[in-house]
C-alpha positions as CSV (number, residue, x, y, z in Angstrom):
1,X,2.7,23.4,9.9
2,X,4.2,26.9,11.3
3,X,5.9,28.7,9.2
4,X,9.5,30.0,10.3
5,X,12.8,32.5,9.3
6,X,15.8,31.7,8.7
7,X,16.2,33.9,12.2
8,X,14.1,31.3,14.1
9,X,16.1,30.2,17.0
10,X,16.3,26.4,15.5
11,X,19.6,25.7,14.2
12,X,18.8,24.8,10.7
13,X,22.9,24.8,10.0
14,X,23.0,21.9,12.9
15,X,20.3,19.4,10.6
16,X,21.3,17.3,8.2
17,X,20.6,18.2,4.5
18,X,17.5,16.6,2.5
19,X,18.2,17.1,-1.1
20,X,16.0,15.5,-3.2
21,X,17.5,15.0,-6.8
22,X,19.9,17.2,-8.8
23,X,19.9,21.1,-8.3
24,X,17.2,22.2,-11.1
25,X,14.3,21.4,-12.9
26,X,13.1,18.6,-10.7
27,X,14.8,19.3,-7.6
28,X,12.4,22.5,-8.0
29,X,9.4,20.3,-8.7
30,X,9.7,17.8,-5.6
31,X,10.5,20.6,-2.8
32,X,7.8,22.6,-4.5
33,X,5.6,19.4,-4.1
34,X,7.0,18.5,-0.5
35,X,6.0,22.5,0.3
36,X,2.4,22.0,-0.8
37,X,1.8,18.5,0.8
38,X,2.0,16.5,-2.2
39,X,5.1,15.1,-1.3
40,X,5.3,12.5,1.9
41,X,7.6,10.0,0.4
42,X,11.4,9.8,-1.4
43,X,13.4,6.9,-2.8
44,X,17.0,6.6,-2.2
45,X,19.3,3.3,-3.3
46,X,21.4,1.4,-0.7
47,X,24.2,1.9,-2.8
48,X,24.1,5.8,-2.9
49,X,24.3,5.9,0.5
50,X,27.0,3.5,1.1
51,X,29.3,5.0,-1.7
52,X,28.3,8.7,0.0
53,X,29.3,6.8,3.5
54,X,26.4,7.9,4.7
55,X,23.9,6.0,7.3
56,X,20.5,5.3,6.1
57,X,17.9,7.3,7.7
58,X,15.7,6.5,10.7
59,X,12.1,7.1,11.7
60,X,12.6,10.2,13.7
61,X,15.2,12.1,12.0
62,X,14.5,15.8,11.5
63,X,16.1,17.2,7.7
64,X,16.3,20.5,6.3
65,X,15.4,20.6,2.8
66,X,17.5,22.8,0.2
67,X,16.7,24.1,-3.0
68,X,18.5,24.2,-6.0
69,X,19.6,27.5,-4.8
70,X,20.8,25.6,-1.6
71,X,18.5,27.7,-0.1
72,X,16.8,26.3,3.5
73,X,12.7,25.5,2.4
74,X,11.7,23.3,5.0
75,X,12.2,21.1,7.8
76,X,10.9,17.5,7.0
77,X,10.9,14.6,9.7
78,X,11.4,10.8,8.5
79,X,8.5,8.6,10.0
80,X,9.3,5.5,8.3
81,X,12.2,4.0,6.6
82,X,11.9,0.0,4.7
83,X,14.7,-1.1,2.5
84,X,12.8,-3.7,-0.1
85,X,14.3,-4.9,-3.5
86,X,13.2,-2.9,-5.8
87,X,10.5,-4.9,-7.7
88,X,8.6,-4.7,-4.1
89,X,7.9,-0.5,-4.3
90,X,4.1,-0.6,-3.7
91,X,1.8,1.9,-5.0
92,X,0.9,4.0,-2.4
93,X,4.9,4.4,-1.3
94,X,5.0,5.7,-5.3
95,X,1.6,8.2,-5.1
96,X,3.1,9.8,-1.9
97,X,6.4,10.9,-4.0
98,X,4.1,13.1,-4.9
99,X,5.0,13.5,-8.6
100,X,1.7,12.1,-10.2
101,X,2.5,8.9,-10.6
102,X,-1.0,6.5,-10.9
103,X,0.8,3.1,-11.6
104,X,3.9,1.3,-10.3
105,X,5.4,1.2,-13.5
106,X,5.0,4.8,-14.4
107,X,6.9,5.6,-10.7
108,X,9.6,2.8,-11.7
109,X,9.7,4.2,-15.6
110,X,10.5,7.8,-14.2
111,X,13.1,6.5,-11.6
112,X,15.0,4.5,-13.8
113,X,15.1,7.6,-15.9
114,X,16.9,9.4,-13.2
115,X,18.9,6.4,-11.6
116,X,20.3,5.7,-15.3
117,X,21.0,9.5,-15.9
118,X,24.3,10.8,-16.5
119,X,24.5,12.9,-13.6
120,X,23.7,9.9,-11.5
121,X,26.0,7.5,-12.9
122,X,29.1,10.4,-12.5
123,X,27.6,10.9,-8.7
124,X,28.2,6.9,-8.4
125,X,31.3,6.8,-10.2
126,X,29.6,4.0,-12.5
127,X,29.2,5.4,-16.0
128,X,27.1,1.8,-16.4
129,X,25.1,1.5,-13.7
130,X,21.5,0.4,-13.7
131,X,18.7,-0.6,-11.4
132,X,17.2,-4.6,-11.8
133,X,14.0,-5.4,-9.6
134,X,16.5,-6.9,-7.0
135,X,18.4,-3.7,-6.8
136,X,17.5,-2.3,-2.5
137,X,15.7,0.3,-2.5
138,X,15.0,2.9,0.5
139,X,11.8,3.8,0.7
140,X,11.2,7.0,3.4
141,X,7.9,8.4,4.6
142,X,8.3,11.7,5.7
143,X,6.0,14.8,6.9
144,X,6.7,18.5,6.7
145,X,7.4,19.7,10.1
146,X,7.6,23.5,8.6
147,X,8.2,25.6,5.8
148,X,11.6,27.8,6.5
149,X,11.1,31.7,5.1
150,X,14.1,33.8,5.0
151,X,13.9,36.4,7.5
152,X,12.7,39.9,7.3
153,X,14.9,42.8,6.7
């Protein structure tokens, strides 16, 4: 990994955006986590990205991660995308989200947490939505391609 400035002659404006959660506390925790390595793997939900009208991701795709600042942190590249039904996340795609999970269930117990949350069901317009185990999942492996510093000066 090389570190770069927001100077460096890569258009970060021309990537698309990686935001991983809601701006705060645990936004700041997984780009922390994707910054020191810990962090090689995200879940999304089919249905966020079809109610966002957005096209699921593809092994090759270069992202620039924000922060809850929606600062530029990183440049992360997507090496491998599987939709499965929920009930099918295996347990190394939930180590590599990097957030200390040791079992399946803790890694489904903490999702559910956030897919349930308020500010989830208001981004969904679905003040009852839920997961089930036949809910799709997108699961992404991902490496850091580089950190992004702002520049000097």
């Amino acid at each position: 990994m090389t570190p770069t400035s927001a100077s460096d002659p890569t258009d970060l404006a021309s990537l698309p955006r990686a935001e991983f959660a809601f701006p705060g506390p645990l936004r700041d925790q997984l780009v922390a986590a994707i910054l020191d390595g810990s962090k090689t793997s995200t879940t999304g939900l089919v249905v966020d990205y079809e109610h966002a009208g957005e096209a699921l991701p593809e092994a090759g795709r270069r992202e620039v991660v924000v922060d809850s600042q929606d600062r530029p942190v990183a440049v992360i590249e997507v090496t491998d995308v599987r939709v499965v039904p929920l009930g099918r996340v295996d347990l190394a795609h939930a180590v590599g989200e990097g957030e200390g999970y040791t079992t399946v269930a803790e890694w489904r117990a903490g999702h559910e947490r956030f897919w349930h949350s308020e500010e989830m069901r208001a981004a969904l317009n679905d003040p009852g939505f839920t997961v089930d185990d036949t809910t799709a999942a997108v699961l992404e492996r991902f490496r850091l391609v580089t950190a992004v510093h702002p520049a000097d000066g």
